[in-house]
C-alpha positions as CSV (number, residue, x, y, z in Angstrom):
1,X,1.0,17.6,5.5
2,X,-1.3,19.5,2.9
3,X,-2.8,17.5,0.2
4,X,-4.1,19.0,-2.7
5,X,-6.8,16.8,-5.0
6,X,-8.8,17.7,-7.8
7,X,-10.4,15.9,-10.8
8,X,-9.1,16.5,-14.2
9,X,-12.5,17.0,-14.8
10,X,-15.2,20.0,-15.7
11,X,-18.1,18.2,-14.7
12,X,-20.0,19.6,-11.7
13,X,-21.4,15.6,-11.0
14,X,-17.9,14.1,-11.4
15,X,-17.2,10.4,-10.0
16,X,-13.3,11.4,-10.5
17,X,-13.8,14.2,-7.8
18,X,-15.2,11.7,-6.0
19,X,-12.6,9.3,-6.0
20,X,-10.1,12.1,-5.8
21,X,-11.6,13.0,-2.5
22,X,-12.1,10.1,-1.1
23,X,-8.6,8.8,-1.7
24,X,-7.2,11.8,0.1
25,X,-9.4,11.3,3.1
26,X,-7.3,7.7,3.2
27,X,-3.8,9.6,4.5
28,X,-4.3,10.4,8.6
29,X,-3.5,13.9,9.6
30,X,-3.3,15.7,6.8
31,X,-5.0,18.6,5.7
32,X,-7.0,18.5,2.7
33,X,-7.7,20.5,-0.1
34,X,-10.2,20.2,-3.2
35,X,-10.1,22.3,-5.9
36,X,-12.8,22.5,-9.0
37,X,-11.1,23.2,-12.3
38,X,-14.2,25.3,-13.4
39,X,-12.6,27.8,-11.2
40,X,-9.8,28.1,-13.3
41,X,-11.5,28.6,-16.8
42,X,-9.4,30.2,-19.8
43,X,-9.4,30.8,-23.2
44,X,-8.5,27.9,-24.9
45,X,-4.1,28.2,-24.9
46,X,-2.4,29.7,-28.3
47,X,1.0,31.4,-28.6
48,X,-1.0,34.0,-30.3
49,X,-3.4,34.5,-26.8
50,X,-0.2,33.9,-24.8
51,X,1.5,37.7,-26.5
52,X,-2.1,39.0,-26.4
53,X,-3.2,38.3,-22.8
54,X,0.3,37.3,-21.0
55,X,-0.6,34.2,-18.5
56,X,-3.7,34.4,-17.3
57,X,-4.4,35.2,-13.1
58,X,-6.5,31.9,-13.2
59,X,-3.3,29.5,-14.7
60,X,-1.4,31.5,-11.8
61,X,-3.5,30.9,-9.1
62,X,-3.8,27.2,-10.3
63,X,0.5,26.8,-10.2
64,X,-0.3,29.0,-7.1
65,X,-2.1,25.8,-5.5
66,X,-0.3,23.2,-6.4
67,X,2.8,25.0,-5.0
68,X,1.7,25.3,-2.0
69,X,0.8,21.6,-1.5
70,X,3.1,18.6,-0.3
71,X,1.3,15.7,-2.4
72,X,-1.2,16.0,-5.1
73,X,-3.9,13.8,-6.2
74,X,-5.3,14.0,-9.8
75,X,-8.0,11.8,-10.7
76,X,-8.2,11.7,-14.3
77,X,-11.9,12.0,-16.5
78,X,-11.4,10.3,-19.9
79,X,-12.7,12.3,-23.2
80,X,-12.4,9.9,-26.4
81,X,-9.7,8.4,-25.2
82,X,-7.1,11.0,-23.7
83,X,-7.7,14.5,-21.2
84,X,-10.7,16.1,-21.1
85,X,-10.2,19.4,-23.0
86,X,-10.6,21.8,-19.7
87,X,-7.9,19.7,-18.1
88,X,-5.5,20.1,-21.2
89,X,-6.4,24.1,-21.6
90,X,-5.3,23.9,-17.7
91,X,-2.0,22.0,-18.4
92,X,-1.0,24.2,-21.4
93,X,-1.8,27.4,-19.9
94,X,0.2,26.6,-16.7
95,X,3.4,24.7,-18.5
96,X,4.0,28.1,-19.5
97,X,4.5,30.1,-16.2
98,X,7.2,26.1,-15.4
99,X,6.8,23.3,-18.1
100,X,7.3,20.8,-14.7
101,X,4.8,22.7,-12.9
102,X,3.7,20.1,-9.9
103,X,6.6,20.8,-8.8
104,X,8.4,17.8,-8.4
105,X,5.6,16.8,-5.7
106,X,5.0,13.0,-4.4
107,X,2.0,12.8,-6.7
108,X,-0.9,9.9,-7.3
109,X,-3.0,9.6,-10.3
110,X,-6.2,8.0,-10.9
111,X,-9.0,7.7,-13.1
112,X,-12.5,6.2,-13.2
113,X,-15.2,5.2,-15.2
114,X,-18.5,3.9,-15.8
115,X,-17.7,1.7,-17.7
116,X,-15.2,-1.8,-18.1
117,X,-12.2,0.4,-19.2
118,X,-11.7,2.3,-16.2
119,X,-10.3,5.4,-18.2
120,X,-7.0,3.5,-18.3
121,X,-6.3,5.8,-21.5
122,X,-6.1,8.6,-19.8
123,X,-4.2,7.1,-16.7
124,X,-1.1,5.9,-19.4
125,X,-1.0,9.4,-21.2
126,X,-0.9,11.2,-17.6
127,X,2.1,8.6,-17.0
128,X,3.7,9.5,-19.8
129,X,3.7,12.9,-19.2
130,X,4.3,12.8,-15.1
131,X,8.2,13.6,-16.0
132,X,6.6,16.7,-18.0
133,X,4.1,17.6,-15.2
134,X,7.0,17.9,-12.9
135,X,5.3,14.9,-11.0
136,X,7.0,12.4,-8.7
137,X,4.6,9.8,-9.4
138,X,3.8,7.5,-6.8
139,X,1.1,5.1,-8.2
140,X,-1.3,5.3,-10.6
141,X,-4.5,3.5,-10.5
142,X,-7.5,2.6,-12.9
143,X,-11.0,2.0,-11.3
144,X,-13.4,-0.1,-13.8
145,X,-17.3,-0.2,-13.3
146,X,-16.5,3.1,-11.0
147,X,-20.8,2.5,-9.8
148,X,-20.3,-1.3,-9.4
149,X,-17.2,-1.1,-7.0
150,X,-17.9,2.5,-5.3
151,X,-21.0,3.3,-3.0
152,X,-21.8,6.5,-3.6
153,X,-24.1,7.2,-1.3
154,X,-21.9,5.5,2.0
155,X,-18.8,6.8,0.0
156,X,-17.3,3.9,0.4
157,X,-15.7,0.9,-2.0
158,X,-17.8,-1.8,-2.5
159,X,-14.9,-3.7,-3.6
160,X,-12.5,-4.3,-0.8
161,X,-9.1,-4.7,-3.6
162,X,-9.8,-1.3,-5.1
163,X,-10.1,0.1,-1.7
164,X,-6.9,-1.9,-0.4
165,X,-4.9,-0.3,-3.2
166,X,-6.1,3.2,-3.1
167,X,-5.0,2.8,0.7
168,X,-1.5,1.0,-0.1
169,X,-0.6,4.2,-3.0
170,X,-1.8,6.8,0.0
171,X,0.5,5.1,2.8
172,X,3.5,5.0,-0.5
173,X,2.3,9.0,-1.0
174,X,2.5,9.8,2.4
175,X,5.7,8.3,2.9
176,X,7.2,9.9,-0.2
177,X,6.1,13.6,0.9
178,X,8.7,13.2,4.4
179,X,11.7,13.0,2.3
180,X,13.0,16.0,0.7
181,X,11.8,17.2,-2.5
182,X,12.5,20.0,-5.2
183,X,10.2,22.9,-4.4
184,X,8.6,24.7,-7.3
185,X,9.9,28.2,-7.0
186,X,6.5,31.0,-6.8
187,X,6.8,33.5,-8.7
């Protein structure tokens, strides 16, 4: 099983990638794979930039990714209250080339913050547009005080409930990813 997980996130020094990463690290046996959205930088998304340039190679190769993946985790950065703006660019650009572009995949969300909020904004918009994404969303989880219940140097949780539920939405990912799904079609 091949697991692709990425923050929604630009920032080099991300606790979302970390969290991301870690969670996938949770499922036994299955191939891993990261991916930094700075990699897939484009101008910000306009019909007008869509006739001009067609789809961009980067939104490609990003639909590329997740298509080749059998679960995907997303953990989710919160910018005033909703997507950071080089997760949204990402999303427009590749709704374009299939508005349900994960594909239909056994998918977990997450997001984290510094603070007592947790980013849970972010974690209800990206819930309300899983059916959008194209995700088969298997759990979604807020992490409050992301430096008071993570170690970040051990990598580790601090707090064992966080940790027992990021473990209980793998196993429910995992398990999701052996029955059948609705392959995205590559173009």
């Amino acid at each position: 099983m091949k697991i692709l997980a990425f923050a929604a996130s630009n920032s080099k020094n991300s606790i979302n990638r970390l969290l991301a990463l870690y969670t996938a690290r949770q499922a036994d046996n299955a191939l891993i794979e990261t991916l930094d959205i700075n990699d897939y930088e484009m101008p910000i998304f306009s019909e007008e930039r869509e006739k001009q340039l067609g789809t961009p190679e980067a939104a490609q190769a990003f639909f590329h990714k997740l298509a080749e993946a059998d679960a995907i985790i997303v953990s989710f950065s919160e910018h005033n209250g909703t997507y950071t703006a080089a997760f949204k660019n990402l999303y427009d650009w590749t709704s374009r080339i299939n508005k349900a572009f994960f594909g239909n995949k056994p998918t977990l969300f997450l997001a984290t913050s510094p603070g007592p909020n947790g980013a849970k904004s972010v974690l209800t918009t990206a819930e309300k547009s899983a059916s959008y994404m194209g995700a088969n969303l298997q759990g979604a989880i807020s992490i409050p005080n992301f430096f008071d219940n993570f170690d970040t140097k051990n990598n580790q949780f601090i707090n064992s409930i966080f940790e027992n539920k990021i473990k209980q939405s793998v196993i429910q990912l995992v398990n999701a990813t052996v029955l059948p799904s609705t392959a995205v079609e590559v173009q």
